[in-house]
N, C-alpha and C positions, 0 to 999 in steps of 0.2 A: 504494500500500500504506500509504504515512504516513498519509494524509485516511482512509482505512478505519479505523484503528488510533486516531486521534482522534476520530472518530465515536463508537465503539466505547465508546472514553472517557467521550464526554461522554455517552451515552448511561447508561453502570452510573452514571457521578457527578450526573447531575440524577435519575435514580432513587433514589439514594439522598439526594438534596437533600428530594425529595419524601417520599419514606419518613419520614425525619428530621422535616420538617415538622409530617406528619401525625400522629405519635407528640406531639410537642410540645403541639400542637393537642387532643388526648387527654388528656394528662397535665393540661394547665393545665387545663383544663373537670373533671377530678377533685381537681385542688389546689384550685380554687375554689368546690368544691360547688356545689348549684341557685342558691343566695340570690344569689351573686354572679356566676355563669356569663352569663345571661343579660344583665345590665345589659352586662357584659364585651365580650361579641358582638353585642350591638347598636349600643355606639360603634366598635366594631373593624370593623363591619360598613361604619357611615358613614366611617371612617377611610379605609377600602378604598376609597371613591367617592372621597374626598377624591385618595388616591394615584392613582388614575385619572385625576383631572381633573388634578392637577399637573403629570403626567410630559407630559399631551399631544400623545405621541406622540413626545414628545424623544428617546425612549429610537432609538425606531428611525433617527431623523435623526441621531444621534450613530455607531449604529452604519454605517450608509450612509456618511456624509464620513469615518470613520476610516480605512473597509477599502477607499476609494477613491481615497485618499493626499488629499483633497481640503482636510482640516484637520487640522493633526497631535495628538495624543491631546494633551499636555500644555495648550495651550490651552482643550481641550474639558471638561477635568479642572476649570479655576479657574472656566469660565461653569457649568458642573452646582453644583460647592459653593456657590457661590452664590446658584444658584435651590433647593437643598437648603436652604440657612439661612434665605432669607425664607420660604420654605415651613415650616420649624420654628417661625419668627418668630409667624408666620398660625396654626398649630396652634397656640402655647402661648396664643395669645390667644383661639382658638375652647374652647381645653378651658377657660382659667380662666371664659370666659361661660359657658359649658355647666355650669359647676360651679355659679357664682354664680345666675345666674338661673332653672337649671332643677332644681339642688338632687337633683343623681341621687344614689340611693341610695347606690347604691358609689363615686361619686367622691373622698370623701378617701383611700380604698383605693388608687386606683389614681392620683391626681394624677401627672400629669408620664409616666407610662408610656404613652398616647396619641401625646403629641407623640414621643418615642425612637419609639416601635413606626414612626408617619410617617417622620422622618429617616432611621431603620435603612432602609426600607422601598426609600426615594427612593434612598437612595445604593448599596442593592444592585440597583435597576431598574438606574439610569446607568451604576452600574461595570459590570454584566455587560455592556453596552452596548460600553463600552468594551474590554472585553477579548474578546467576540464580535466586533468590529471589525477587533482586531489577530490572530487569527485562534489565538487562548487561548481554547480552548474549555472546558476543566477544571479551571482557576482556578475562576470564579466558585461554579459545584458544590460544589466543595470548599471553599470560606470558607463557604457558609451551612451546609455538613454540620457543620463544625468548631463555628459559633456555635450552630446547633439542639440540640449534645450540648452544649456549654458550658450553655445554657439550661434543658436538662434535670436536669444534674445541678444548677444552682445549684436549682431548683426542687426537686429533693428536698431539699439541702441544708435549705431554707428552710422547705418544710411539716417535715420530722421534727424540727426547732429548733421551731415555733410550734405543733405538734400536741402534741408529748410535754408541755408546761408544762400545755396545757389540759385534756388527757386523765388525768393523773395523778388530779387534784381530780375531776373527774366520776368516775372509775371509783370511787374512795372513797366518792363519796355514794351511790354505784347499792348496794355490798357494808356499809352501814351501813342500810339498808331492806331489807330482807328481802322483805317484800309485793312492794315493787314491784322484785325481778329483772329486768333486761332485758339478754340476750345480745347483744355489739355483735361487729358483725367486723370 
């Protein structure tokens, strides 16, 4: 009845890990409008290979020797942060190339959120890793539901602070022309 009742768990908290996500995923692609959506998701896209290629399957061998008593989690904890930091190491040094020599559009926008978005990434592969292991299955659900709203709201936060400064002056100049009215929503 417990392993049902945890199932159960984990099942409603990665649904709404997911849910959360995809709201996120929504939100930023409308907080960043077209001009910079794109450039966005096409490094986030390469990001995603990158996090693929890093974890190398770590994620499952970690979980495997946890839940098999075979290496005990605190050990497993100090080799992941470490392959998480040179992995950040590698990232900040492929974004600042990526900046310098390929000169993307939105990169002084978004400097240095590449590499976090990688780290964050890495260390929520291995941690859930780790606590699918130990046989926590509603942990890990629950800390990205928690940061996906945290992210959320800071993201409103942040467009209604950098929208309202810029929208003020525009609407002034639209209601001083006459001719050229145009109804924004």
């Amino acid at each position: 009845m417990e392993i049902t009742s945890l199932f159960k768990g984990h099942i409603v908290w990665k649904g709404m890990a997911l849910f959360t996500s995809a709201l996120t995923t929504i939100i930023l692609s409308r907080f960043l409008e077209a001009s910079n959506t794109g450039c966005f998701f096409y490094v986030l896209s390469w990001l995603g290979f990158f996090v693929l290629l890093a974890s190398v399957g770590l994620d499952s061998a970690v979980t495997y020797f946890v839940s098999s008593g075979k290496i005990k989690s605190g050990p497993l904890f100090h080799i992941i942060l470490r392959w998480v930091i040179l992995c950040t190491i590698l990232s900040a040094i492929g974004e600042y190339l990526m900046y310098v020599y390929y000169e993307m559009s939105c990169g002084s926008y978004f400097l240095g959120t590449y590499t976090l978005y990688l780290s964050g990434q890495l260390l929520m592969i291995f941690m859930t890793s780790l606590f699918l292991g130990e046989k926590k299955f509603i942990i890990p659900s629950l800390v990205q539901v928690v940061f996906n709203v945290i992210f959320i709201v800071s993201i409103f936060i942040f467009y209604d602070n950098q929208n309202n400064s810029a929208r003020s002056e525009e609407h002034t100049s639209e209601l001083q022309s006459p001719c050229n009215l145009v109804c924004r929503l």
